[in-house]
ZALO-915633 format. One record per residue: x, y, z of N, C-alpha, C in turn; chain; residue number from 1. Coordinates in pm, whole numbers, plus 50000, padded with zeros to 5 digits. Each point is the difference from the previous one (the first is absolute). Layout:
BEGIN
   n_x   n_y   n_z  ca_x  ca_y  ca_z   c_x   c_y   c_z chain resi
     X     Y     Z     X     Y     Z     X     Y     Z     A  NUM
...
! end
This chain:
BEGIN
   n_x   n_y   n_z  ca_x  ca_y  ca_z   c_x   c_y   c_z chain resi
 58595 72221 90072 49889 50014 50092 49901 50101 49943     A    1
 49868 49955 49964 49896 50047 49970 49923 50106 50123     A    2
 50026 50138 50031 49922 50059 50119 49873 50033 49975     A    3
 49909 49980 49871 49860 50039 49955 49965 49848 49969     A    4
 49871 49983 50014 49929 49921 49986 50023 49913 49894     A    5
 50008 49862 49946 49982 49923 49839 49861 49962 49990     A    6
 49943 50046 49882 49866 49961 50037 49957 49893 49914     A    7
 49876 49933 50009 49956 49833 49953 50026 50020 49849     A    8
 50017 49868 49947 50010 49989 49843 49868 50101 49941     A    9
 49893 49969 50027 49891 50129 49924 50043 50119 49957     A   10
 50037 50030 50154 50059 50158 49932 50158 50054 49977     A   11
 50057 49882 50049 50153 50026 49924 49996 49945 49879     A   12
 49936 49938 49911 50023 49949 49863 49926 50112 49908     A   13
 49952 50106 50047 49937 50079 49947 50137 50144 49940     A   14
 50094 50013 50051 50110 50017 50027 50058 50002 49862     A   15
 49997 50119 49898 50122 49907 49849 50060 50042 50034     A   16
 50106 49962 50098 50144 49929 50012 50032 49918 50101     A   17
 49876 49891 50004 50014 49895 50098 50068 49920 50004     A   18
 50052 49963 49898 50076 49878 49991 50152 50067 49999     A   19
 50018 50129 49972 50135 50065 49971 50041 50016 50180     A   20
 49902 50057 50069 49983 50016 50159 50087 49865 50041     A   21
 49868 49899 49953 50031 49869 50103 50185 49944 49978     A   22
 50039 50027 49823 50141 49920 50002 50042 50100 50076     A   23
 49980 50127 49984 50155 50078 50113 49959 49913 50078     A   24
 49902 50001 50080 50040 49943 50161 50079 49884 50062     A   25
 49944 49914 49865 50082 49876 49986 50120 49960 49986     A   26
 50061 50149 49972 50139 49977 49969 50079 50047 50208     A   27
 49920 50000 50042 50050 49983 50137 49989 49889 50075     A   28
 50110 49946 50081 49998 49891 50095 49898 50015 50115     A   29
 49992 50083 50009 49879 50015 50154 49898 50092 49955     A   30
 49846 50001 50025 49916 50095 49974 49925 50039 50085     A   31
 50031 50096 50079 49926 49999 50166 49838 50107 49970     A   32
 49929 49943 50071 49825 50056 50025 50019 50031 50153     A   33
 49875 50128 50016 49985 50004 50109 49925 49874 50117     A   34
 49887 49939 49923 49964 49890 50023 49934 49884 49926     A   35
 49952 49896 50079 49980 49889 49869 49945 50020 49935     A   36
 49888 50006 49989 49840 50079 49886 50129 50049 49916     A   37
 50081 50142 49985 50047 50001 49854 50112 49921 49961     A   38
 50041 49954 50084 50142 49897 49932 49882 49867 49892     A   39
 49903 49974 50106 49880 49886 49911 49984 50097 49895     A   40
 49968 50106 49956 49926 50086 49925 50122 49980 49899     A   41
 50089 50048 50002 50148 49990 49900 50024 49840 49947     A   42
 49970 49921 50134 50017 49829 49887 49899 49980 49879     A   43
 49941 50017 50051 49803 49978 49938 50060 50073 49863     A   44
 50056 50157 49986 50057 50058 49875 50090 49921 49926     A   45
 50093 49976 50077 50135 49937 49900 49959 49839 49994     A   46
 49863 49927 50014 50028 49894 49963 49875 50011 49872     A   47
 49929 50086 49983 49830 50042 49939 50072 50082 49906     A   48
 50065 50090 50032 50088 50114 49830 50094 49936 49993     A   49
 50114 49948 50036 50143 49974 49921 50001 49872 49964     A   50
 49901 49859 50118 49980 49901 49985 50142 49977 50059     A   51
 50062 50071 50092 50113 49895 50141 49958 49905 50056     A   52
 50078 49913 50048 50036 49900 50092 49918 50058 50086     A   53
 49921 49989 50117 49992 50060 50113 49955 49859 50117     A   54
 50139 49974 50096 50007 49938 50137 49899 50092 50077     A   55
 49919 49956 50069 49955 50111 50088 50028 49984 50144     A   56
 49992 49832 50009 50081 49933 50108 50106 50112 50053     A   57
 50101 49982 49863 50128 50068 50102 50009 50081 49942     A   58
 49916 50087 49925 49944 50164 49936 50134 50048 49886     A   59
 50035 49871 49941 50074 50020 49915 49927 50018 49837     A   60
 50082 50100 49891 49912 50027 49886 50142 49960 49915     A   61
 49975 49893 49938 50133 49989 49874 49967 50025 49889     A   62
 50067 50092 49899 49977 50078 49886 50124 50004 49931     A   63
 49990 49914 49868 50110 50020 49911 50106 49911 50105     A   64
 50107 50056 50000 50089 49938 50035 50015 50074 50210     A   65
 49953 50076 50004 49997 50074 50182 49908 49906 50046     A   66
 50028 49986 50152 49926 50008 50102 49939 50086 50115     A   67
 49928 50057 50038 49979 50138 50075 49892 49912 50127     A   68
 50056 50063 50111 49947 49952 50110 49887 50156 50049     A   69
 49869 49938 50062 49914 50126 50002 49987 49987 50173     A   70
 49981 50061 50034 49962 50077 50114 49912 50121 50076     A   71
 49965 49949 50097 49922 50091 50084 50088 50079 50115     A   72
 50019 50142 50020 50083 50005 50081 49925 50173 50030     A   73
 49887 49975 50119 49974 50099 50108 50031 50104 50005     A   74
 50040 50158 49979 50113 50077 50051 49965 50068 50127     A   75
 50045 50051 50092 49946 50039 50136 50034 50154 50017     A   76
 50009 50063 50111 50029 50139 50017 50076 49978 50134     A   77
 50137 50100 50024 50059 49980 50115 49958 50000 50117     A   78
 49894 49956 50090 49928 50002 50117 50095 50089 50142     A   79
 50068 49929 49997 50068 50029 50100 50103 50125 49966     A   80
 50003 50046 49893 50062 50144 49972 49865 50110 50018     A   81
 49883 49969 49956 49932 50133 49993 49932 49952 50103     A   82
 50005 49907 50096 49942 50025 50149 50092 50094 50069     A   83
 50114 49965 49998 50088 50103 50079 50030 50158 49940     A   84
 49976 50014 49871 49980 50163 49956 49843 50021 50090     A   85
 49915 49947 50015 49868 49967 50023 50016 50080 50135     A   86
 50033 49939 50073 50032 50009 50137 50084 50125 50061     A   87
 50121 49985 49850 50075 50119 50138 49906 50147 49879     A   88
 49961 50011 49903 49907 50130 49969 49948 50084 50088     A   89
 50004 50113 50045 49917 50093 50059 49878 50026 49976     A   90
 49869 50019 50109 49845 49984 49961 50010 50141 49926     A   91
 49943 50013 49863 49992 50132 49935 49854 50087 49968     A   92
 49916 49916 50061 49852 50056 49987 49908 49952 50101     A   93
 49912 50091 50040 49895 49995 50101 49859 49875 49964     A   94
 50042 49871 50046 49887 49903 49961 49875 50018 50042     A   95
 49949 50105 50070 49877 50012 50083 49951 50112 49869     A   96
 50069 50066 49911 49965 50091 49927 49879 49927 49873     A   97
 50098 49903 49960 49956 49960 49846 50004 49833 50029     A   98
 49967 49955 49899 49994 49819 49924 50083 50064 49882     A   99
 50133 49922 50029 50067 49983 49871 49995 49888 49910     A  100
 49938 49994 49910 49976 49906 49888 50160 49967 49901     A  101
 50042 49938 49984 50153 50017 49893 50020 49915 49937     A  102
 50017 50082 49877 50038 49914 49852 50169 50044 49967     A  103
 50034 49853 49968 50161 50027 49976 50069 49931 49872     A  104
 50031 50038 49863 50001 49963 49875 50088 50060 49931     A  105
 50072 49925 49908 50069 50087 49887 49869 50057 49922     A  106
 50034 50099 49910 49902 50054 49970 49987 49893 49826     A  107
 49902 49907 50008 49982 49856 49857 49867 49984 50054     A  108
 49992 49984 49846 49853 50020 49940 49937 49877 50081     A  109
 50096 49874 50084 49938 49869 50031 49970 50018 50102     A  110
 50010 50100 50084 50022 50036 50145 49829 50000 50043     A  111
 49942 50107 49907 49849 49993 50078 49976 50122 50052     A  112
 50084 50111 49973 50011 50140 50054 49879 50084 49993     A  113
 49922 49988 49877 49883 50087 49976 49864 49915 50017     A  114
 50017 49870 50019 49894 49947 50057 50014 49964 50167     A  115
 50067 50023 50033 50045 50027 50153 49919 50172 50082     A  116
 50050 50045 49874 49970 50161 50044 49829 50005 49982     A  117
 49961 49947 49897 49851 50021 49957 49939 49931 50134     A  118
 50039 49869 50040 49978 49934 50092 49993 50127 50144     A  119
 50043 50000 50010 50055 50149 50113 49890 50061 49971     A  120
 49944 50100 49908 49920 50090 49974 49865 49936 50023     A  121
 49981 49867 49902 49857 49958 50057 49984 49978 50124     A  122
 50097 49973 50132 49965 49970 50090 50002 50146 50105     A  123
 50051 50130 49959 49940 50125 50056 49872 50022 49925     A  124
 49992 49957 49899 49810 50066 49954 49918 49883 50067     A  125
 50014 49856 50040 49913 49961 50073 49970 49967 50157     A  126
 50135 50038 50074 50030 49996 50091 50036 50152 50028     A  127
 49955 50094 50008 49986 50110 50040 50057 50029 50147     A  128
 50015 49915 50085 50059 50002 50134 50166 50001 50031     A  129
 50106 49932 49834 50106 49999 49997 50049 50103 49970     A  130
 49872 50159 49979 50124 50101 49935 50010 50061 50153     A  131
 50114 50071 49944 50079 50073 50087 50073 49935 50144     A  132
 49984 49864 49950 50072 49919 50105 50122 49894 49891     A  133
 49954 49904 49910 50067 49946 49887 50108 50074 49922     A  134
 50127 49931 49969 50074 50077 49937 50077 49920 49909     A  135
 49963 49982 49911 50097 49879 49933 50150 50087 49911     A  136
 50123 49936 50090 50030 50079 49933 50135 49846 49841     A  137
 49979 50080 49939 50071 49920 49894 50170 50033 49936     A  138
 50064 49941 50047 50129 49970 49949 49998 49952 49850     A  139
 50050 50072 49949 50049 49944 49807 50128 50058 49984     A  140
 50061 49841 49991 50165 50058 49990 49996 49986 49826     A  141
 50084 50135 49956 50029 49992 49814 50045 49874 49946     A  142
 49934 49953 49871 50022 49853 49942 49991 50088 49913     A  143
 50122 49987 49861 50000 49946 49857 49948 50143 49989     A  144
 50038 50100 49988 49947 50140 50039 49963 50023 49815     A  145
 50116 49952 49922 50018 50095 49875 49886 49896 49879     A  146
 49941 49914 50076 49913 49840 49921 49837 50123 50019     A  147
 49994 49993 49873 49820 50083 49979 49916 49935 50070     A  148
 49991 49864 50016 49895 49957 50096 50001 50031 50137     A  149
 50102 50022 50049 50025 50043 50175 49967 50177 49963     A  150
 50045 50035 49896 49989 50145 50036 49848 49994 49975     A  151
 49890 49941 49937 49877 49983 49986 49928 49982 50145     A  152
 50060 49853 50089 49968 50004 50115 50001 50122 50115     A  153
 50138 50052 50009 50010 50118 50099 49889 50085 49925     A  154
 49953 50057 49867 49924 50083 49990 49848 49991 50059     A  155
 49985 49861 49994 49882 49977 50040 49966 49969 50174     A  156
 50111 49973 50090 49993 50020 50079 50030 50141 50097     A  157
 50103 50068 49944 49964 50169 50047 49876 50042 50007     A  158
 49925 49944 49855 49853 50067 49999 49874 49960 50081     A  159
 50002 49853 50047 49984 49916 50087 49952 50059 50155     A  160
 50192 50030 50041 49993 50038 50096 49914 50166 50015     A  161
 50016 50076 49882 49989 50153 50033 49835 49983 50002     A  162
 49909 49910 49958 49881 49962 49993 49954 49992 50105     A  163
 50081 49877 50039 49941 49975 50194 50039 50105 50048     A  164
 50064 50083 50023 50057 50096 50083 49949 50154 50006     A  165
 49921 49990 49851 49897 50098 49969 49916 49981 50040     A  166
 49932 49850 50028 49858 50018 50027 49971 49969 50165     A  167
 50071 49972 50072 50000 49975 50130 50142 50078 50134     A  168
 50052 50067 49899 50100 50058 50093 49936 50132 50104     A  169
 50044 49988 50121 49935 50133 50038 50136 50057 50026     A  170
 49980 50138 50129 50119 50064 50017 50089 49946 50065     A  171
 49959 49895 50080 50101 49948 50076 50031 49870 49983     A  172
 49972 49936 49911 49991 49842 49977 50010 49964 49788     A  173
 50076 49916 49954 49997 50015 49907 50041 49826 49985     A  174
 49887 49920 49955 49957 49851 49987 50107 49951 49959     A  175
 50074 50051 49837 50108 49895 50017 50180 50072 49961     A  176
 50095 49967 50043 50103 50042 50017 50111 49920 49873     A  177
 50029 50043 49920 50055 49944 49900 50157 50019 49945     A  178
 50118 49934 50049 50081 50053 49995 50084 49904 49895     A  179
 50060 50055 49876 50093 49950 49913 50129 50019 49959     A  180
 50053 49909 50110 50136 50002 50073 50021 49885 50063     A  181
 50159 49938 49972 50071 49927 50130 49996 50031 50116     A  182
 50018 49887 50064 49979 50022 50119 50163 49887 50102     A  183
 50083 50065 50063 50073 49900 50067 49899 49882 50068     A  184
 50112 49903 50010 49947 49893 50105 49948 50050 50128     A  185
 50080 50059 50070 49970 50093 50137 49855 50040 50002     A  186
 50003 50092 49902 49850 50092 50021 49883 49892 49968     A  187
 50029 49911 49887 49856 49938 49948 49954 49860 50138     A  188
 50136 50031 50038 49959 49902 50137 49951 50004 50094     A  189
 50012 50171 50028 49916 50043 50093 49840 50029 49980     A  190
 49991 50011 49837 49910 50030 49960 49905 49838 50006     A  191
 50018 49932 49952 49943 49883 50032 49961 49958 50104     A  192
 50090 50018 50119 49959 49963 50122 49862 50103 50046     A  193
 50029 50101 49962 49884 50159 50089 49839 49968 49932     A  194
 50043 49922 49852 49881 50003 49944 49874 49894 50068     A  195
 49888 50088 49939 49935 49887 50081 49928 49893 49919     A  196
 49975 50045 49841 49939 49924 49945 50122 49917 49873     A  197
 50028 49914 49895 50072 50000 49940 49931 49939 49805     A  198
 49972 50055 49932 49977 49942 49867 50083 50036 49938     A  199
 49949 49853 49946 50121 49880 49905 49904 49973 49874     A  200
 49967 50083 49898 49883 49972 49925 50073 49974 49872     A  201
 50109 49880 49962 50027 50015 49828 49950 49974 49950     A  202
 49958 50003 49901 49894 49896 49901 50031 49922 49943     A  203
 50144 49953 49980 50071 49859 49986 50193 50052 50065     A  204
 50047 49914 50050 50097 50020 50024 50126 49877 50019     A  205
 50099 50005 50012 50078 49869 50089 49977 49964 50102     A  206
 50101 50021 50109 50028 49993 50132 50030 50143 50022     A  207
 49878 50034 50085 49982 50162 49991 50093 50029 50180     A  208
 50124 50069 49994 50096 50040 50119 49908 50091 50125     A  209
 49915 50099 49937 49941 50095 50096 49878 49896 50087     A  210
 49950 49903 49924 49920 49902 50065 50083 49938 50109     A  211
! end
């Protein structure tokens, strides 16, 4: 099961190790997508680079001597578990105080974190009426901590945040709240429910769970 996107022959054949990619996959009986668009996106590959068999009828790809069946297969989030953390949570903040805005992400570069935040900032410099009422606050749970590109990202979003927070914080109000840390099921459930606003900004993703 593929949980990130397969993308069209254009830009997966661009890829030197496309064809090395496509046999691993092939060497599996089942190849699950989140939905059709990339399971189509993956035939379109293995019949255009390897030159497979490809059924599309019954989304079968025969290669060499395998057969591999492809699939689309949805993934969901437990509804009925984080309604009921939802529910029995205690109210933990005064809603007449603030607009809670909330972003909730591992902390990956695909997420949308610093164009989320910039987003945030242009809309206190042109909407001047959201400060000291707006509060976005942002959840980044640690991803891949010791990978130079994430430690690149957190640098640039600390600085991000200490930006907005420099230029619009007063004494009693401070625009955005940035915390990088887990969070139990319990708490982020309550937190979801209290919030009032919710962005979901990746700039490419799978089947995104916090959506």
């Amino acid at each position: 099961f593929l949980h990130i996107p397969f993308p069209p022959y254009d830009v997966f054949r661009l890829l030197p190790w496309d064809r090395e990619i496509l046999r691993g996959m092939l060497t599996c009986d089942l190849i699950g997508f989140h939905i059709p668009a990339y399971a189509q996106n993956f035939l379109d590959c293995a019949e255009r680079i390897l030159g497979a068999r490809v059924i599309r009828k019954e989304m079968l790809v025969e290669y060499g001597d395998r057969t591999s069946r492809v699939g689309a297969f949805p993934i969901g989030t437990e509804f009925d578990t984080y309604e009921s953390l939802a529910m029995a949570a205690p109210v933990q903040r005064d809603k007449q105080r603030e607009r809670l805005v909330l972003g909730v992400d591992r902390l990956d570069y695909t997420k949308g974190i610093p164009e989320r935040i910039s987003a945030f900032e242009r809309l206190l410099e042109r909407y001047p009426e959201h400060r000291e009422w707006a509060v976005l606050l942002q959840l980044a749970v640690p991803s891949r901590s010791q990978v130079q590109e994430y430690k690149l990202l957190k640098r640039e979003i600390d600085e991000l945040v200490g930006r907005v927070n420099g230029r619009f914080a007063t004494a009693d109000w401070s625009p955005i709240r940035y915390l990088y840390r887990s969070f139990s099921p319990q708490r982020l459930s309550a937190i979801y429910r209290d919030a009032d606003v919710a962005l979901v900004t990746p700039l490419r993703d799978g089947m995104n769970l916090v959506a």
